[in-house]
Every structure is written in C-alpha cells, then in structure tokens.
PAVEX-614032 format. One record per atom (N, C-alpha, C): residue number from 1; residue in three letters; x, y, z; atom name. Coordinates in steps of 0.001 Angstrom, whole numbers. Layout:
REM PAVEX-614032
{pos = NUM code = ALA X = X Y = Y Z = Z site = CA}
...
REM end
This chain:
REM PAVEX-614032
{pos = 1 code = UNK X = 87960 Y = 76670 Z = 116194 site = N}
{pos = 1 code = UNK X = 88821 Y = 77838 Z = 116314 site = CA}
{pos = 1 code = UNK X = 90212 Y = 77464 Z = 115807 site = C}
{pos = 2 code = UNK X = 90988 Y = 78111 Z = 115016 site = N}
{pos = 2 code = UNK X = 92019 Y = 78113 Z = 114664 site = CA}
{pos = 2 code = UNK X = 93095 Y = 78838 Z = 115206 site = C}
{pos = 3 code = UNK X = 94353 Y = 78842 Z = 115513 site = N}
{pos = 3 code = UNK X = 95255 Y = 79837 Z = 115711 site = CA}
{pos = 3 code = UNK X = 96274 Y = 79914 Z = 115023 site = C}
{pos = 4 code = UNK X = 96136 Y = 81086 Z = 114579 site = N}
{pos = 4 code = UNK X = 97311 Y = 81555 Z = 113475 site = CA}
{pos = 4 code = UNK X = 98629 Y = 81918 Z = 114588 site = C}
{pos = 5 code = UNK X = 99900 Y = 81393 Z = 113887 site = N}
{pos = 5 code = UNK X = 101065 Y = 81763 Z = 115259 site = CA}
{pos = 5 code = UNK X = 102219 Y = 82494 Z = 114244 site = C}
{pos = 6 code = UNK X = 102363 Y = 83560 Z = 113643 site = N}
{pos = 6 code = UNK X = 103442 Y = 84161 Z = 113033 site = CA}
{pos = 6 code = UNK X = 104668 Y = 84529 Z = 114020 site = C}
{pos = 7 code = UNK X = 105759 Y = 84165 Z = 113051 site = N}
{pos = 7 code = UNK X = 107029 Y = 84371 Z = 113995 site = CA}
{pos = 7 code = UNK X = 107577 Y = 85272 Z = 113713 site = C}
{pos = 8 code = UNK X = 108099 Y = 86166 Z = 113600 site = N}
{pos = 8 code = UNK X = 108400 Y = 87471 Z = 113014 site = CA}
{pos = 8 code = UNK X = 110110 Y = 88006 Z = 113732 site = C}
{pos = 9 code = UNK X = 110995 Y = 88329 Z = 112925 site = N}
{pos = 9 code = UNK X = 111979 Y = 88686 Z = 113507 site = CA}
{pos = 9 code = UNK X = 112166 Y = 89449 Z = 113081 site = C}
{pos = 10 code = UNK X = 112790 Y = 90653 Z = 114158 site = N}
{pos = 10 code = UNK X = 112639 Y = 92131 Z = 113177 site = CA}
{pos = 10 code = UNK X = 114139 Y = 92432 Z = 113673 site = C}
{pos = 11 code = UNK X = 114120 Y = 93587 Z = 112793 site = N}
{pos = 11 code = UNK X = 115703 Y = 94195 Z = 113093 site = CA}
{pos = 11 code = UNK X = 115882 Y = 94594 Z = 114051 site = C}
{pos = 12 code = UNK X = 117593 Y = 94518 Z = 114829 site = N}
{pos = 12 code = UNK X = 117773 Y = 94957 Z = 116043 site = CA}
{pos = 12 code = UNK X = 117622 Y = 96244 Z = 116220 site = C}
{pos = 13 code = UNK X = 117179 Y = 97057 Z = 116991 site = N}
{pos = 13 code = UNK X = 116737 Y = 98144 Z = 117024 site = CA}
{pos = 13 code = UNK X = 115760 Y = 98669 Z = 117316 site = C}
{pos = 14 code = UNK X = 114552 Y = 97928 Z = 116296 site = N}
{pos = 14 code = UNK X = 113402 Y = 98460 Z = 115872 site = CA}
{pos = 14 code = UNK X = 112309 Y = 97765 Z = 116342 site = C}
{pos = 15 code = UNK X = 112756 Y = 97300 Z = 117708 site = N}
{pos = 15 code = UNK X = 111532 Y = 96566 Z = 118408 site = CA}
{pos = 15 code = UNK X = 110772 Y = 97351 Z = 119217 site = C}
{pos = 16 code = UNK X = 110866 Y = 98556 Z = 119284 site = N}
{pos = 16 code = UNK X = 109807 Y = 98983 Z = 120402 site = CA}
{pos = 16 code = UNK X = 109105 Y = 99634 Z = 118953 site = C}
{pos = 17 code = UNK X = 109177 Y = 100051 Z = 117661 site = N}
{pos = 17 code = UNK X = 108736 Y = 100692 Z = 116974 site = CA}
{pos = 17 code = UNK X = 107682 Y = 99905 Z = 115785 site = C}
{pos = 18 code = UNK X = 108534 Y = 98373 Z = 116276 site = N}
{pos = 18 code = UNK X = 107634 Y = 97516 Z = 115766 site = CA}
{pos = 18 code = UNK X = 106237 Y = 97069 Z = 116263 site = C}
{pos = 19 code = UNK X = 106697 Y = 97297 Z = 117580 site = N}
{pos = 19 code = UNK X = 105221 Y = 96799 Z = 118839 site = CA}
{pos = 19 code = UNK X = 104432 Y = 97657 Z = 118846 site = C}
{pos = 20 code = UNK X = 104777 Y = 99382 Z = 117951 site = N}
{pos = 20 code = UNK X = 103506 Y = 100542 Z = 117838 site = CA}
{pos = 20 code = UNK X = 103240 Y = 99863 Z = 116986 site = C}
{pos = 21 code = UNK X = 103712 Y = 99854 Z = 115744 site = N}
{pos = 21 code = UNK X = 102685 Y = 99065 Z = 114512 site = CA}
{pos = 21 code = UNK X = 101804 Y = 98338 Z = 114440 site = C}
{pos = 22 code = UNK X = 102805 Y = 97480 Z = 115475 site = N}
{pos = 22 code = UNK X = 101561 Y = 96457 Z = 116022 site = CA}
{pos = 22 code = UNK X = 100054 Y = 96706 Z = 116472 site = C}
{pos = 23 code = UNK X = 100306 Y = 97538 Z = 117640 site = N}
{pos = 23 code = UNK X = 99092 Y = 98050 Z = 118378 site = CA}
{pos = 23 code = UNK X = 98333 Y = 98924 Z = 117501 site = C}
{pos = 24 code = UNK X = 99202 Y = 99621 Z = 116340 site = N}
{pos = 24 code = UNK X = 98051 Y = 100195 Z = 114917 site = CA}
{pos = 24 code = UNK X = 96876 Y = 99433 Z = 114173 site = C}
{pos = 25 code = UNK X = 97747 Y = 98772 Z = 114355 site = N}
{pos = 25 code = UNK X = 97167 Y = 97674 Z = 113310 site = CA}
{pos = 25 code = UNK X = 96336 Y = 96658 Z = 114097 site = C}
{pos = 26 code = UNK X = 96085 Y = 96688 Z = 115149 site = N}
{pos = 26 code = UNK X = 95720 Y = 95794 Z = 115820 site = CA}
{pos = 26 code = UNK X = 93988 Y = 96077 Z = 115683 site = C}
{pos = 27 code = UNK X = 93449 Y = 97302 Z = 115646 site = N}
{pos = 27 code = UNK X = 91930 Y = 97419 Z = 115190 site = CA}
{pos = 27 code = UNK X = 91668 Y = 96737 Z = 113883 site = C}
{pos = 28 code = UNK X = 92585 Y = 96781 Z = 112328 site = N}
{pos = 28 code = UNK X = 92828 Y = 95977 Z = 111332 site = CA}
{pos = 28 code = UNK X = 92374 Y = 94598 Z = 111630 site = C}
{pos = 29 code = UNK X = 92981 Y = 93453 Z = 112189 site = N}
{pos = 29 code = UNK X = 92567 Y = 92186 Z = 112555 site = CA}
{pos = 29 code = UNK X = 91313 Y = 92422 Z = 112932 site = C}
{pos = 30 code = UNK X = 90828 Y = 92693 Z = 114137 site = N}
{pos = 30 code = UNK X = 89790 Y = 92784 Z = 115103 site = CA}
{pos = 30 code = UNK X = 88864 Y = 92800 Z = 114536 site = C}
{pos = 31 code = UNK X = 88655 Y = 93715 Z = 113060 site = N}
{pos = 31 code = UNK X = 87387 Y = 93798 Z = 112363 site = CA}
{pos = 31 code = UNK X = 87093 Y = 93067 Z = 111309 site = C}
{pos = 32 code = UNK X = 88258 Y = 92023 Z = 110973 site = N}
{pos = 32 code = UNK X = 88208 Y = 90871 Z = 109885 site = CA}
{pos = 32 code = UNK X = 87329 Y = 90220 Z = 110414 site = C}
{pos = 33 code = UNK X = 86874 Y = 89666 Z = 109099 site = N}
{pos = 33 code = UNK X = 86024 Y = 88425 Z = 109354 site = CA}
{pos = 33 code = UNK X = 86397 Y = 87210 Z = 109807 site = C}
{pos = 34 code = UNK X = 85930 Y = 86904 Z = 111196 site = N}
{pos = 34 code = UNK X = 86032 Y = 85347 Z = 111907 site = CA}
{pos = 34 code = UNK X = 87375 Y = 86145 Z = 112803 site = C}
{pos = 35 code = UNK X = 88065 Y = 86955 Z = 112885 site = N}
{pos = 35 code = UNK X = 88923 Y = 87153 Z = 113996 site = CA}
{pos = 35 code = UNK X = 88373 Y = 87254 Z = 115307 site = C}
{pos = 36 code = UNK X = 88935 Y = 86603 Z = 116341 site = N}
{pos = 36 code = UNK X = 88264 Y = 86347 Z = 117434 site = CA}
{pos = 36 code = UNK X = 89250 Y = 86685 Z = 118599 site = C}
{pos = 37 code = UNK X = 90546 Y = 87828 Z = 117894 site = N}
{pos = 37 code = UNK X = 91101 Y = 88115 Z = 119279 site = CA}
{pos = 37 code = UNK X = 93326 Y = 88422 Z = 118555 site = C}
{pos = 38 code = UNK X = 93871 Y = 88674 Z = 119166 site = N}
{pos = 38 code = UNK X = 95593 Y = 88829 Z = 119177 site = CA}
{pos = 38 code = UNK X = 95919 Y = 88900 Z = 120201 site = C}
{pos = 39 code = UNK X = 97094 Y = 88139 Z = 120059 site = N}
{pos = 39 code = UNK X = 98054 Y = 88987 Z = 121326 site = CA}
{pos = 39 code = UNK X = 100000 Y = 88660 Z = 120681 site = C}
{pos = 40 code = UNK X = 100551 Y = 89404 Z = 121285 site = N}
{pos = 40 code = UNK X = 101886 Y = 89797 Z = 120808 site = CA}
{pos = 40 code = UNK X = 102903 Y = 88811 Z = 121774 site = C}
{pos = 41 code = UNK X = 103876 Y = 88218 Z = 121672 site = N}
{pos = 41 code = UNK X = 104500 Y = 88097 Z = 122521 site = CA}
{pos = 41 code = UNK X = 105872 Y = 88426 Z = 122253 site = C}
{pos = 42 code = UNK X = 106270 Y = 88421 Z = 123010 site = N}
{pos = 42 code = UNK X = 108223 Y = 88351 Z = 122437 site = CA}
{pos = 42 code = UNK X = 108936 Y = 87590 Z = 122982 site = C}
{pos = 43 code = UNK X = 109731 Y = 86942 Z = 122685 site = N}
{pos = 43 code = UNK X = 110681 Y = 85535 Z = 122938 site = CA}
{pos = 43 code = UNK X = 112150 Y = 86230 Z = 123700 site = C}
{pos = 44 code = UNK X = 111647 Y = 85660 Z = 125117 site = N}
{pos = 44 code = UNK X = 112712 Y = 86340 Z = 126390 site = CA}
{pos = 44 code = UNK X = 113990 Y = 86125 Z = 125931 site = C}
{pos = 45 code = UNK X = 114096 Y = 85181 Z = 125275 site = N}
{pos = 45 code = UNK X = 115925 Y = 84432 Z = 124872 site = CA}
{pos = 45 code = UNK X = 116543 Y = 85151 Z = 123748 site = C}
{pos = 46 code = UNK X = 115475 Y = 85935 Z = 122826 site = N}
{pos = 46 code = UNK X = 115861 Y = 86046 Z = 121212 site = CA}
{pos = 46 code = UNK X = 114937 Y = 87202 Z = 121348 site = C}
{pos = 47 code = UNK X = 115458 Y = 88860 Z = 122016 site = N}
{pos = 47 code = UNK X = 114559 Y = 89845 Z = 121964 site = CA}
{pos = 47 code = UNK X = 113848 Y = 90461 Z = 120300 site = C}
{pos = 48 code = UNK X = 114577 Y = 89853 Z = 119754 site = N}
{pos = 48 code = UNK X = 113970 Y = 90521 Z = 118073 site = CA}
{pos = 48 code = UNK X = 113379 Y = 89530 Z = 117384 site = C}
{pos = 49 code = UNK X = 112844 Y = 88629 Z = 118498 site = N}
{pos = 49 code = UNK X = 112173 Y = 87734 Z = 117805 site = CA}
{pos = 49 code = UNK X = 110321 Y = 87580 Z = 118386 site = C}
{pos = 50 code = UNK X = 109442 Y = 87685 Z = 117528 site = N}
{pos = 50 code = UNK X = 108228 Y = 87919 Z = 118396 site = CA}
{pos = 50 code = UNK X = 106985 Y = 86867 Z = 117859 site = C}
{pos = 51 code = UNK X = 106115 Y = 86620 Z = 118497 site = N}
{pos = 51 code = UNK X = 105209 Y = 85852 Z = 117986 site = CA}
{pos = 51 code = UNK X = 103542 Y = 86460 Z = 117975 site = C}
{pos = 52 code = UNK X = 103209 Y = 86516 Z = 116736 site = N}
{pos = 52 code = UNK X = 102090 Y = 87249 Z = 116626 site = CA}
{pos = 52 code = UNK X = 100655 Y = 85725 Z = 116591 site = C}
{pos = 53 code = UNK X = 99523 Y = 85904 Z = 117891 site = N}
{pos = 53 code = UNK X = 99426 Y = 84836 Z = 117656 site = CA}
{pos = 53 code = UNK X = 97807 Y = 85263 Z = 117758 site = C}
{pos = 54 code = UNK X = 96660 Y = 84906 Z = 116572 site = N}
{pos = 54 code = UNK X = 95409 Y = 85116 Z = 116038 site = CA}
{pos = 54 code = UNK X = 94566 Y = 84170 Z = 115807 site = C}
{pos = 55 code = UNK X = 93762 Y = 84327 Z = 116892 site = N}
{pos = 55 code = UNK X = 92198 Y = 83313 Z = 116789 site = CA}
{pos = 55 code = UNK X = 91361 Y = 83812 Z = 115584 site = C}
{pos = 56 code = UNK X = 91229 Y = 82638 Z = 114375 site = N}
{pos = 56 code = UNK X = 90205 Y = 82328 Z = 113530 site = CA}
{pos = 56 code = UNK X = 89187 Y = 81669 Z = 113776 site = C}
{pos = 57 code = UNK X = 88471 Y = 82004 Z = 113308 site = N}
{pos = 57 code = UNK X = 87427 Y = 81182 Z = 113562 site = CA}
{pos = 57 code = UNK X = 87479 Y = 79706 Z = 112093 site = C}
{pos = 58 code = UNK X = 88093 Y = 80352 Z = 110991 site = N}
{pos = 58 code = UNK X = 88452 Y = 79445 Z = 110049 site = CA}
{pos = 58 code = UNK X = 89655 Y = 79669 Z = 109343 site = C}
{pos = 59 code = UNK X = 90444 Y = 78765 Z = 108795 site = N}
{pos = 59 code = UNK X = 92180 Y = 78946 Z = 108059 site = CA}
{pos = 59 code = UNK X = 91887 Y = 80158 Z = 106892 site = C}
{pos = 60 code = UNK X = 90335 Y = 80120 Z = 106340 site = N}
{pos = 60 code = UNK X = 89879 Y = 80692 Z = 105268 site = CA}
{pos = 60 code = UNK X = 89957 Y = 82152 Z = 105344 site = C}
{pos = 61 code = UNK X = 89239 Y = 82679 Z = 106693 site = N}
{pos = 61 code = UNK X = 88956 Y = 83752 Z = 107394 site = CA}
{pos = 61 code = UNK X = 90432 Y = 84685 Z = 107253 site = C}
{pos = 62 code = UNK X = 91481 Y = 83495 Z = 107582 site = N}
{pos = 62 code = UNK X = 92962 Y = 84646 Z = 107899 site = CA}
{pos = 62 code = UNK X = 93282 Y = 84734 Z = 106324 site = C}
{pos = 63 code = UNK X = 93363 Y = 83576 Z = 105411 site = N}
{pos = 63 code = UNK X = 94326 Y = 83376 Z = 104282 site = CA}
{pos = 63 code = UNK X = 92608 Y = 83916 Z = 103140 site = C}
{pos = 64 code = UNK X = 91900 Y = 84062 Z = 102783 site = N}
{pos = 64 code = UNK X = 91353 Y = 84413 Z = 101791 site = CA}
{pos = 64 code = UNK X = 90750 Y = 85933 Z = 102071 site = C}
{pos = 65 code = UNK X = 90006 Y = 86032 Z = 103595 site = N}
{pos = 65 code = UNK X = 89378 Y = 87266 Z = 103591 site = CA}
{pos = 65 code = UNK X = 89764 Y = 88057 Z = 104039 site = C}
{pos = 66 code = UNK X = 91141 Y = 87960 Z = 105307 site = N}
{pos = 66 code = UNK X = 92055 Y = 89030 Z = 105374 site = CA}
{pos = 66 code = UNK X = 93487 Y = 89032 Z = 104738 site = C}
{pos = 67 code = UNK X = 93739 Y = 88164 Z = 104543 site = N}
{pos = 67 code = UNK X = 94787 Y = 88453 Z = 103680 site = CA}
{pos = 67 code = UNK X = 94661 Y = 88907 Z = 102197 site = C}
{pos = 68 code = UNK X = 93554 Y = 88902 Z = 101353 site = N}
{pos = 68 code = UNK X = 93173 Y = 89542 Z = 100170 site = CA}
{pos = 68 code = UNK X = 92635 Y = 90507 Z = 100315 site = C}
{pos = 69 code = UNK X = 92595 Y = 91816 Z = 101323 site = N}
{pos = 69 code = UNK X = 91762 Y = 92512 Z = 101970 site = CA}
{pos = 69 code = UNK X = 92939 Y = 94016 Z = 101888 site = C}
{pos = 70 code = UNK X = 92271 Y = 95244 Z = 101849 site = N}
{pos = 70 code = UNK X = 93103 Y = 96121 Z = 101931 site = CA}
{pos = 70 code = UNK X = 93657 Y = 96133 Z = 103619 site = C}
{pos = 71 code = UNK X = 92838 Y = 96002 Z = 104196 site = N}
{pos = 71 code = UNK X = 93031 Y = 95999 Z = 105392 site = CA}
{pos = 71 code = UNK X = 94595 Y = 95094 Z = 106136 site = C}
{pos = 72 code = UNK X = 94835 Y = 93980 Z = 104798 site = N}
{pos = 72 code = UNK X = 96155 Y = 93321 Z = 105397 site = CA}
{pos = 72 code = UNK X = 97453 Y = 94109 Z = 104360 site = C}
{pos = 73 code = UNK X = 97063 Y = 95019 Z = 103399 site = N}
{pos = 73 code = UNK X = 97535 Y = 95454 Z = 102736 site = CA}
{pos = 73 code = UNK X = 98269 Y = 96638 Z = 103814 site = C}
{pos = 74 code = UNK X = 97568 Y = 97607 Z = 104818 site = N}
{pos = 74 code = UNK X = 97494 Y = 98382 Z = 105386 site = CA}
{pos = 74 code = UNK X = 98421 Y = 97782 Z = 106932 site = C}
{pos = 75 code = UNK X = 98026 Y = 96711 Z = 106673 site = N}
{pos = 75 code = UNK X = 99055 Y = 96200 Z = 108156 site = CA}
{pos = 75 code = UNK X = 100371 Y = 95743 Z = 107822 site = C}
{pos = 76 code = UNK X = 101010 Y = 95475 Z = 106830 site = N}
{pos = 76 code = UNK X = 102182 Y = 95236 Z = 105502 site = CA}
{pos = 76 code = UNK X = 102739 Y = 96681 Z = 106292 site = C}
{pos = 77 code = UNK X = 102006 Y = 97648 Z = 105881 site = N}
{pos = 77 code = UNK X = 102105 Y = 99070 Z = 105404 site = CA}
{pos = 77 code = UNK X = 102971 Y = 99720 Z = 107001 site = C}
{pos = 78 code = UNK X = 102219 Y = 99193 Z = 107977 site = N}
{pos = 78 code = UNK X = 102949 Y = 99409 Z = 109541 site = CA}
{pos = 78 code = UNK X = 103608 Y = 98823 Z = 110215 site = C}
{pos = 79 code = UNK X = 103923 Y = 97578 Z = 109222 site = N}
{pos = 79 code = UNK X = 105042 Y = 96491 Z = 110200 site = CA}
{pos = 79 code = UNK X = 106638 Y = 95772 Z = 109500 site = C}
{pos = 80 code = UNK X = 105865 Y = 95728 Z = 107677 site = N}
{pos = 80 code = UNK X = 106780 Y = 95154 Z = 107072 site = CA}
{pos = 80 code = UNK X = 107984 Y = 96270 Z = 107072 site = C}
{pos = 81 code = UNK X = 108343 Y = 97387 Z = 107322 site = N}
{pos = 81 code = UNK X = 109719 Y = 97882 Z = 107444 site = CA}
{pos = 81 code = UNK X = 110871 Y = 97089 Z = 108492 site = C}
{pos = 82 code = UNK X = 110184 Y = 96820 Z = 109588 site = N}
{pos = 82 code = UNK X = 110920 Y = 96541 Z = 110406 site = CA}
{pos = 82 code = UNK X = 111179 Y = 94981 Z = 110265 site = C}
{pos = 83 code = UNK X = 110605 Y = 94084 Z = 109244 site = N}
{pos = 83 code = UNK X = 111188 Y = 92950 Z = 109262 site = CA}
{pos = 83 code = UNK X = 112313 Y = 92710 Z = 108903 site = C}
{pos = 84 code = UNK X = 113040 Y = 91690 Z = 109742 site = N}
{pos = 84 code = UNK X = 114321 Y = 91218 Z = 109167 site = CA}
{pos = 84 code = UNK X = 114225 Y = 89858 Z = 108730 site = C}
{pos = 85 code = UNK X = 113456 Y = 89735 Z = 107393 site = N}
{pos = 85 code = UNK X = 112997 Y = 88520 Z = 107016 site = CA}
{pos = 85 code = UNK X = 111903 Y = 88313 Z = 107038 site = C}
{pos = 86 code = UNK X = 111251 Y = 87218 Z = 106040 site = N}
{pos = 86 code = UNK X = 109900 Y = 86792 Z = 105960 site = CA}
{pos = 86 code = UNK X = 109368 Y = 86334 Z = 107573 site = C}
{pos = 87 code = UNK X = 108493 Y = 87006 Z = 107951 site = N}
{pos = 87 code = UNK X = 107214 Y = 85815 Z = 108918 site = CA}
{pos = 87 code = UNK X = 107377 Y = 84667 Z = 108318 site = C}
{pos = 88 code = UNK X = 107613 Y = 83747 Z = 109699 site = N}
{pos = 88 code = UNK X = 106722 Y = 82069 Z = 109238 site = CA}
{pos = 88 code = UNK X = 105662 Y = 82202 Z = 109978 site = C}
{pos = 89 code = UNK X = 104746 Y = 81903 Z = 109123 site = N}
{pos = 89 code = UNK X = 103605 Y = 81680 Z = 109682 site = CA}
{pos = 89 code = UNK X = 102715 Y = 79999 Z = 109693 site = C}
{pos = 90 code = UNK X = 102400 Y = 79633 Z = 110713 site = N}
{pos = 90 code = UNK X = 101952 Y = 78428 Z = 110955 site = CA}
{pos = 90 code = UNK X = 99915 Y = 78919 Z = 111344 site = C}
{pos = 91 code = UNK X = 99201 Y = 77541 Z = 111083 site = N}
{pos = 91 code = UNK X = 97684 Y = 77995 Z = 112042 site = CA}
{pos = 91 code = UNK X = 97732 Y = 76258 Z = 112762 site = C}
{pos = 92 code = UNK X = 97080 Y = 76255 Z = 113496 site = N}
{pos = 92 code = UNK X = 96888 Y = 74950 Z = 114455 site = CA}
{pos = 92 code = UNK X = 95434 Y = 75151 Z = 115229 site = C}
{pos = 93 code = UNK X = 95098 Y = 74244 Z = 115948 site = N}
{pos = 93 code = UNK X = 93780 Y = 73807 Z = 115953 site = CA}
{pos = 93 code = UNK X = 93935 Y = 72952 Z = 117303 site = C}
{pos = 94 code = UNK X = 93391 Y = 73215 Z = 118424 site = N}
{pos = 94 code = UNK X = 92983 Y = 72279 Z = 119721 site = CA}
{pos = 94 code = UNK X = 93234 Y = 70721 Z = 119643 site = C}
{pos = 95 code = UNK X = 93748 Y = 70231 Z = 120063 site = N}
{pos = 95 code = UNK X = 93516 Y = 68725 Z = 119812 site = CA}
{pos = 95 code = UNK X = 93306 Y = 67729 Z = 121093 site = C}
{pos = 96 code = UNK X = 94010 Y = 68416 Z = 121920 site = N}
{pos = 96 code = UNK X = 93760 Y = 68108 Z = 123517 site = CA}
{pos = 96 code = UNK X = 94092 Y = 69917 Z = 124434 site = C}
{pos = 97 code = UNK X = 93450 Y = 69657 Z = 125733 site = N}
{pos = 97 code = UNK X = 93555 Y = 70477 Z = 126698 site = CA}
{pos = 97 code = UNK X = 93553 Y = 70218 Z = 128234 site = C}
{pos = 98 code = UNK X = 94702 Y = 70443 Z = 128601 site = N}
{pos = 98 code = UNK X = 95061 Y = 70195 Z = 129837 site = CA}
{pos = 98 code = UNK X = 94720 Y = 71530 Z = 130926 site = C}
{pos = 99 code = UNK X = 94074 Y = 71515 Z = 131966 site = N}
{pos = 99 code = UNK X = 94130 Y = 72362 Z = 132637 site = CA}
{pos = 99 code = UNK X = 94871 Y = 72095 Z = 134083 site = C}
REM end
C-alpha cells in the first residue's frame, strides 16, 4: 500500500469552498484504479493549509492511471481555482508500525 500525502495551500478565504470540491471530487479517486480510500485534513496552526492524503495500492495507480485519466482532469477542474500554489505532493510506504 502506498500513501500519497499532497499538501495543498489554498487562498485565504476559500477554504470552506475548497473542502466542497473536495467532497466532489472525492467519488473521482474512489473509482480509480488501486485507490483504496482519502481523507482531508487541515493543519490547526496554518488554516489554509491542508493535506490530502490517498491509499494506493501502487505509485503507478496514482501517477499513470489517475493522473492521465479524465477523471484527474475533472478534479483540477473543482479544486485548482482555489490553489495558492502548486501541491507538493509526496507517496510513502509502511516501514514500521507502532501501536
């Protein structure tokens, strides 16, 4: 399993309008291939700052079959207004687990 962790900072303002987009778009992921789940968070210290964070099942799954996909074309389409700046986007992978 992979996890994709995008950081996303959007303009001041436009954070509750960003988190509909979100939830639009959120059937988009769900039906890609190898997606295995999202969730949103937002960073208590830095409110316009949020972390979009997506179980792959492979790095391939996010970067070849949804990201070349109309479907990521369509999620661009409901979120990229409100960026203030590129996403960084990182993926990472289990290496230990503490419970």
């Amino acid at each position: 399993m992979i996890v994709e962790i995008a950081e996303i900072t959007v303009k001041p303002g436009s954070e509750k309008a960003f988190e509909a987009g979100v939830g639009k778009a959120a059937p988009l992921f769900l039906r890609a291939k190898g997606c295995h789940g999202l969730s949103l968070h937002r960073v208590v210290e830095i409110p316009t700052v949020y972390r979009l964070v997506v179980k792959w099942e492979t790095v391939d799954n996010h970067i070849v079959d949804f990201r070349k996909s109309e479907d990521f074309q369509e999620w661009r389409r409901f979120v990229a207004a409100f960026f203030d700046g590129a996403p960084r986007v990182t993926h990472s992978e289990v290496v230990a687990s503490y419970v």
